[in-house]
matplotlib code that plots the C-alpha trace (Angstrom):
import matplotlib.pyplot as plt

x = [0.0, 0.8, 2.5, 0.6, 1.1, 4.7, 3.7, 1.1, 3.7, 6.3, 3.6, 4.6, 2.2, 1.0, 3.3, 0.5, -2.0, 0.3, 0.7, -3.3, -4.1, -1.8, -3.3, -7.0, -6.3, -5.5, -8.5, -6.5, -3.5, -3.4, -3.7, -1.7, -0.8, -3.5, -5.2, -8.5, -10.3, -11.8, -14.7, -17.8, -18.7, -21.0, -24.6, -26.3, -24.0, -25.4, -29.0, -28.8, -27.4, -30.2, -32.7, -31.3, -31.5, -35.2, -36.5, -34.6, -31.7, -29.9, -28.9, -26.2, -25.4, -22.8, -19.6, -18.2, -20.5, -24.2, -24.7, -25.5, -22.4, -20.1, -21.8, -21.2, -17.5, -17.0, -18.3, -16.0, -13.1, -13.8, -14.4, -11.8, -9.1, -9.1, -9.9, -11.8, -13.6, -16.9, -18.5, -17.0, -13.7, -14.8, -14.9, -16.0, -14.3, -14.0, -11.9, -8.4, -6.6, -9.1, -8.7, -5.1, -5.1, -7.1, -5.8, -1.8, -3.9, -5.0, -1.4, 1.0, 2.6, 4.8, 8.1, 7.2, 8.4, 6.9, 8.9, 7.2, 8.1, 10.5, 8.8, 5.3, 1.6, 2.6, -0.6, 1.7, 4.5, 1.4, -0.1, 2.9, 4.4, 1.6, 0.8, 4.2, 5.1, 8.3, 9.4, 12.1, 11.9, 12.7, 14.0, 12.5, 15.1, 14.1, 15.7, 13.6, 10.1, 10.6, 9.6, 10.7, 14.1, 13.6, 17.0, 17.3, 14.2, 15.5, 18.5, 16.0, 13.9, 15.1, 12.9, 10.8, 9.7, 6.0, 4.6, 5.5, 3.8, 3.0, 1.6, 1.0, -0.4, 1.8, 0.9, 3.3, 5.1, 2.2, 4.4, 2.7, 4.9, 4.8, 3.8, 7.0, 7.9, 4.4, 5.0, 8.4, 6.7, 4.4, 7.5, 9.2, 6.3, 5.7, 9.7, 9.9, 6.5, 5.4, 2.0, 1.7, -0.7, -1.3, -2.8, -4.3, -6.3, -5.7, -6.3, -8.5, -6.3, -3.5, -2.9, -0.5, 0.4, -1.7, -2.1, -1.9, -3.2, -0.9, -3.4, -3.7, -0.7, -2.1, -3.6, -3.2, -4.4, -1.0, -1.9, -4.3, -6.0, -6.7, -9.1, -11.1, -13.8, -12.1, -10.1, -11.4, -15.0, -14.4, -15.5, -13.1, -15.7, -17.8, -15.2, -15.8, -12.9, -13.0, -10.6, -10.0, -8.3, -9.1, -12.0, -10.6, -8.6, -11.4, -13.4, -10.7, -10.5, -14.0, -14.2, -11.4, -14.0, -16.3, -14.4, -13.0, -15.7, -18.6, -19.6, -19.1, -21.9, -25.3, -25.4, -22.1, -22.1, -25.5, -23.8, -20.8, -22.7, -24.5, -20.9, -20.0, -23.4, -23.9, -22.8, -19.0, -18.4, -17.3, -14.2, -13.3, -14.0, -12.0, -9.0, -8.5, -8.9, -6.4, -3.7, -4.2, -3.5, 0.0, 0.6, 0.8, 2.9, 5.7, 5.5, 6.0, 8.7, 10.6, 10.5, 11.7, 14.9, 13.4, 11.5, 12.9, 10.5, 6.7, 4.0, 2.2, -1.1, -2.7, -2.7, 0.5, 4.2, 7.3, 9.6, 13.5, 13.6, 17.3, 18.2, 16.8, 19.2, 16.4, 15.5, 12.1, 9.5, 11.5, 10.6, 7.1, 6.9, 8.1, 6.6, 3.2, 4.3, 6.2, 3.8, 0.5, 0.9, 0.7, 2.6, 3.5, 7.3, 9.0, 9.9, 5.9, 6.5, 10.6, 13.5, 15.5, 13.2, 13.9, 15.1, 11.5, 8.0, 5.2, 1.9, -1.8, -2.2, -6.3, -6.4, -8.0, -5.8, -5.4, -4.6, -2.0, -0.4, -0.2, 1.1, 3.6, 4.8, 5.7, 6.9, 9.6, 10.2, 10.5, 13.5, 15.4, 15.7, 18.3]
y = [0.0, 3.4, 5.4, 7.3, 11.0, 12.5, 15.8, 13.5, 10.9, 13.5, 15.5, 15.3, 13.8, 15.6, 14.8, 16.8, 13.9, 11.0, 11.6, 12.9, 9.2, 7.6, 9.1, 8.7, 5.2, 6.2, 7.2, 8.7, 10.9, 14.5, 15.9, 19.0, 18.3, 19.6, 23.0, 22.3, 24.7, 23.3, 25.7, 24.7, 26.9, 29.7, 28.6, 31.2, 30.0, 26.6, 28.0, 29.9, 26.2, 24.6, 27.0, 27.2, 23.2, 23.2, 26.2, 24.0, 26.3, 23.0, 23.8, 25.0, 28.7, 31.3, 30.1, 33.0, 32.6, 33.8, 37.7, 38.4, 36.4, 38.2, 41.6, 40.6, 39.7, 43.4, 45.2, 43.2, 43.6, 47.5, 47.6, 45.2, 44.8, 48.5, 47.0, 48.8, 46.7, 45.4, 42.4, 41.6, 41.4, 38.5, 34.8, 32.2, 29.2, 25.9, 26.9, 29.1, 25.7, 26.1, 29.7, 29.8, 26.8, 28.2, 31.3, 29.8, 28.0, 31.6, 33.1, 31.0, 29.0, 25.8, 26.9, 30.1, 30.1, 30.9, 32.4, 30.7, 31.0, 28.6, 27.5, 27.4, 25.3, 22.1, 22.3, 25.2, 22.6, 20.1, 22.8, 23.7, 20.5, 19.0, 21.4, 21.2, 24.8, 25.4, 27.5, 28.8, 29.5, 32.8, 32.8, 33.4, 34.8, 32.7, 35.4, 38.1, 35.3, 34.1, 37.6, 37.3, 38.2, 41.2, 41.6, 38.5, 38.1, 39.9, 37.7, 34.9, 36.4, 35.8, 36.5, 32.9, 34.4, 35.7, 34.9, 35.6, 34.1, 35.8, 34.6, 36.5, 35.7, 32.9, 29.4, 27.2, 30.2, 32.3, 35.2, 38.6, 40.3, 44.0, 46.7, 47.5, 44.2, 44.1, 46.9, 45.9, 42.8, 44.9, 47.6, 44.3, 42.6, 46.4, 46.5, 42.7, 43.1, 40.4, 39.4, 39.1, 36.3, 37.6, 34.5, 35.8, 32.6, 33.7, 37.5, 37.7, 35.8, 38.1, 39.1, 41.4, 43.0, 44.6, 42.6, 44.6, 43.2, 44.3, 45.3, 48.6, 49.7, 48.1, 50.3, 48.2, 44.8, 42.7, 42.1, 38.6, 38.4, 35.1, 34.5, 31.9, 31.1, 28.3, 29.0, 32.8, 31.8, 27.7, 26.1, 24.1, 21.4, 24.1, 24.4, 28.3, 30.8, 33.5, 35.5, 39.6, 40.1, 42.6, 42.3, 40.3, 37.9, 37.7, 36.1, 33.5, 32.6, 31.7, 30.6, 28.0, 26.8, 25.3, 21.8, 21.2, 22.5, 24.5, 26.3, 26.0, 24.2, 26.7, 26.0, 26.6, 29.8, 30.7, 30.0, 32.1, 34.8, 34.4, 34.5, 37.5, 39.3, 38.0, 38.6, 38.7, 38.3, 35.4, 36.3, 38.1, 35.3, 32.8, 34.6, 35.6, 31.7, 31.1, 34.0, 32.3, 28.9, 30.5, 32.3, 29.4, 27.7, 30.0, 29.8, 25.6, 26.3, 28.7, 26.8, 23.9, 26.3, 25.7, 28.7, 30.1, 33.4, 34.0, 33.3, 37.0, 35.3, 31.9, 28.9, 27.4, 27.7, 26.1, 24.1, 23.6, 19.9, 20.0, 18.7, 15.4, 14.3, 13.3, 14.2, 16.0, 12.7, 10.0, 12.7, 12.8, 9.3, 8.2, 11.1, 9.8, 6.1, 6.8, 9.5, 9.5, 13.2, 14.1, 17.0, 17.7, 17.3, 20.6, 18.5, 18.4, 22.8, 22.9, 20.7, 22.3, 21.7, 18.9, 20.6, 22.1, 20.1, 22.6, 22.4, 23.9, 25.3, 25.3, 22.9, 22.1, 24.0, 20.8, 18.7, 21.5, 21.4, 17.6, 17.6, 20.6, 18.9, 15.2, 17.3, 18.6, 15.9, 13.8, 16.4, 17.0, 13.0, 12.8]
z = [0.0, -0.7, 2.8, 5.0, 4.9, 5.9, 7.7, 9.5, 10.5, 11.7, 13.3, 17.4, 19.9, 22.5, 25.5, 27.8, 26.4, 27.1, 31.0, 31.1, 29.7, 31.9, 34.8, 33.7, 35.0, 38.1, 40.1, 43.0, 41.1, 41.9, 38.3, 37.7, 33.9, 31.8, 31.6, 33.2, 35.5, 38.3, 38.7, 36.7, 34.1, 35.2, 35.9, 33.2, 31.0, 31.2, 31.1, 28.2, 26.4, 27.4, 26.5, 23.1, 22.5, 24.1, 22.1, 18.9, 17.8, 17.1, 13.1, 11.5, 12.1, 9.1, 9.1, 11.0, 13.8, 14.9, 14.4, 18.3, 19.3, 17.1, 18.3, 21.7, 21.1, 19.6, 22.6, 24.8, 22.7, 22.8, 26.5, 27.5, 25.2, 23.6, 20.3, 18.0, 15.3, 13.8, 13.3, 9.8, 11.3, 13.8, 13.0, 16.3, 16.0, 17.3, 20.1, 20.1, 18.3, 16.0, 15.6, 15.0, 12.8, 10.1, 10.3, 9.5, 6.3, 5.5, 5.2, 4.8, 1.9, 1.8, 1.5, 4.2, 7.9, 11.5, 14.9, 18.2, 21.1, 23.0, 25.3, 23.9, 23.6, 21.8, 19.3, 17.5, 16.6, 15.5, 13.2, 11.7, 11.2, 9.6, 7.3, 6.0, 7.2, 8.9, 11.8, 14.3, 18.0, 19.4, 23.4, 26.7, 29.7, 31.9, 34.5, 33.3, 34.0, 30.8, 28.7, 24.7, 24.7, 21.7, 20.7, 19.4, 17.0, 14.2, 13.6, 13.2, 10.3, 6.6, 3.6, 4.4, 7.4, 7.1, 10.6, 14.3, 17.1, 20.0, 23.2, 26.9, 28.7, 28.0, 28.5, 29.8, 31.3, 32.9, 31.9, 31.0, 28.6, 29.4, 27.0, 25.8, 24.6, 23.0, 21.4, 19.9, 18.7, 16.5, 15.4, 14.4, 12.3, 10.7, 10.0, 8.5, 6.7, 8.9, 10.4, 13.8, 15.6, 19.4, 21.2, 23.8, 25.5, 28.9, 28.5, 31.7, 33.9, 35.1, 38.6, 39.2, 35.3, 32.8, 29.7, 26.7, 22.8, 20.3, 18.0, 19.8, 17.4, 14.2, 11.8, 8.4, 9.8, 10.6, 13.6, 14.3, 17.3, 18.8, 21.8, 23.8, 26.2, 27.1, 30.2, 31.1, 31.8, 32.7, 29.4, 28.1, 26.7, 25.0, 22.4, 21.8, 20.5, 17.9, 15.4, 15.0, 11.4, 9.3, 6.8, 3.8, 6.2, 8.2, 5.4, 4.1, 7.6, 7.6, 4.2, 5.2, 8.6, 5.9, 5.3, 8.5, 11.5, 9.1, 11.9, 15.7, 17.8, 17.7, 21.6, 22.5, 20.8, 22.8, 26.0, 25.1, 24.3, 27.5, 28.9, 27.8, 28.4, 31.7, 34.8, 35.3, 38.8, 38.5, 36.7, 39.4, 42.1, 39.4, 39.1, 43.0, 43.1, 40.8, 42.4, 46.0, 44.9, 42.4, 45.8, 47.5, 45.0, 45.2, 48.5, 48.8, 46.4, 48.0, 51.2, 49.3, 47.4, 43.9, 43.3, 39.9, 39.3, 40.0, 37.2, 36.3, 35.1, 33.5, 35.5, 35.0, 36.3, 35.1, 37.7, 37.4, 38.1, 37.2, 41.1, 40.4, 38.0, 35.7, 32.0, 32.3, 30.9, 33.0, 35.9, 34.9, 34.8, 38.0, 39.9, 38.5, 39.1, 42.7, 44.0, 42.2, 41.2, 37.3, 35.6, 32.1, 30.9, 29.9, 26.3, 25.6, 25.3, 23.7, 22.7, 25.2, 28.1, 30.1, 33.2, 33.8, 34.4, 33.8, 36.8, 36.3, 39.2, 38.6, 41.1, 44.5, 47.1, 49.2, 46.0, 44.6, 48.4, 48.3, 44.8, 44.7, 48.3, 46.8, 43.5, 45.6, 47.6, 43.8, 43.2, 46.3, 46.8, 44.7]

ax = plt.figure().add_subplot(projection="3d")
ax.plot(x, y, z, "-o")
ax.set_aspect("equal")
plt.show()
């Protein structure tokens, strides 16, 4: 038989997937690996989804999304984000993945190259590589909380280069990147005559920094704007993100949604629009949850001499495991073997990244105690 395909093959698997199955099996393992908030999503939220399946708005919706959703997301981009636009420069998609998937489809070409950052979410290694795209990886200062380190990004570009990924807040780091090194990133893109994909998943999650969208700079549409309900509003399941590009990208974007996802689910958009124009206290309530339990993580670690710097938002910190002696997956291994606690391995994020594990902190404060606890105790055995 003929082979399978190439970029599928030498896509990489999700390393973040491979301890979460793994520890599925394991009814008692405190689970710190994946990005999964443990508050519920909001009660009106669900409310408005079930209304919506009882009163029968269970068919498809436009490709770029329902008109009162997308009216919804341009208030709170206005109000919250400082971004001015309309509704024909918003396409909901199947979640952030989703999102920055289809845009990639809808600007590059084979032979052209992507900077991400290093470290950063695995799915951008998976979307590249199997589309056949290629890409470089741009440094963190991992004494500085892992901010871009800007001096260094223009060596990387050459004339393949047509993309740079940007993400703060950042996950695996949880760094914020300030708005001076936002605002380089654009100066950059608009130097190189680059575009510039600002995921900003975790917008709503910072605790002690101001998160700042890059697009506040743009005035001839470089700059891509990638969001989600996902994490901000607990709704992981829901499967609900949307795109900001300017008009004509906006509609290849959403052109492109038709053979893969056609539209996202008519309920879940109801509920994220029910999100958005609900009550928002408990976005407030969420993220003074979330800054206790990072709080207390610093503090186990410093007790413990392995704190490294202090996460400025998301729900996740890296770890320097380098004490233990062990690669970062061998860690992750025996940690959830030895002590029933899973993490991710700093290899599922960069090459170079096997003297960190990376925790979600999204977790029960007595689980994350327990867990950072026999983490610590993992390393300092050696």
């Amino acid at each position: 038989m003929k082979p399978l395909s190439r970029n599928a093959l030498a896509m990489p698997h999700s390393r973040i997937r491979e301890i979460m199955h793994i520890a599925m099996d394991i009814p008692d393992a405190i689970r710190l690996e994946v990005g999964q908030p443990d508050f519920p999503t909001p009660e009106h939220v669900v409310k408005a989804a079930c209304e919506a399946a009882n009163s029968g708005f269970t068919r498809y919706t436009p490709n770029a999304g329902i008109t009162s959703l997308r009216e919804a997301i341009v208030e709170k981009l206005k109000r919250y984000n400082k971004i001015d636009t309309s509704i024909e420069n918003i396409t909901v998609t199947a979640g952030a993945v989703c999102a920055i998937a289809t845009t990639l489809m809808a600007l590059m070409e084979p032979d052209e190259e992507i900077l991400i950052p290093d470290f950063s979410w695995p799915d951008y290694d998976m979307i590249i590589t199997v589309n056949g795209w290629k890409y470089k990886r741009y440094p963190l200062l991992k004494d500085k909380g892992f901010v871009a380190d800007m001096d260094v990004i223009p060596d990387l570009i050459t004339d393949k280069t047509k993309v740079i990924m940007l993400n703060s807040p950042s996950n695996p780091t949880g760094a914020v990147f300030p708005k001076e090194i936002q605002k380089r990133f654009f100066e950059i893109a608009e130097e190189y005559d680059l575009y510039l994909i600002s995921d900003e998943t975790y917008d709503q999650l910072v605790f002690d920094a101001e998160h700042i969208s890059p697009a506040i700079y743009d005035t001839e549409g470089r700059v891509i704007s990638i969001f989600s309900f996902s994490k901000v509003y607990s709704m992981t399941g829901w499967r609900v993100g949307y795109v900001a590009a300017r008009s004509d990208l906006s509609r290849l974007i959403t052109e492109i949604q038709e053979p893969y996802t056609s539209c996202v689910s008519s309920v879940s958009q109801k509920a994220a629009e029910a999100a958005l124009r609900g009550p928002q206290e408990i976005l407030d309530i969420m993220k003074k949850s979330y800054r206790k339990r990072r709080d207390i993580a610093v503090e186990i670690l410093k007790e413990n001499d392995l704190f490294v710097y202090s996460p400025r938002g998301t729900i996740y910190m890296l770890i320097d495991i380098s004490k233990s002696g062990m690669d970062s997956e061998a860690f992750a291994l025996s940690l959830l073997k030895d002590k029933r606690v899973a993490v991710s391995p700093g290899t599922a994020f960069c090459p170079d990244g096997d003297n960190y594990i990376r925790i979600c902190f999204a977790a029960s404060e007595d689980n994350l105690k327990e867990g950072l606890n026999q983490i610590c105790n993992h390393i300092n055995k050696q």
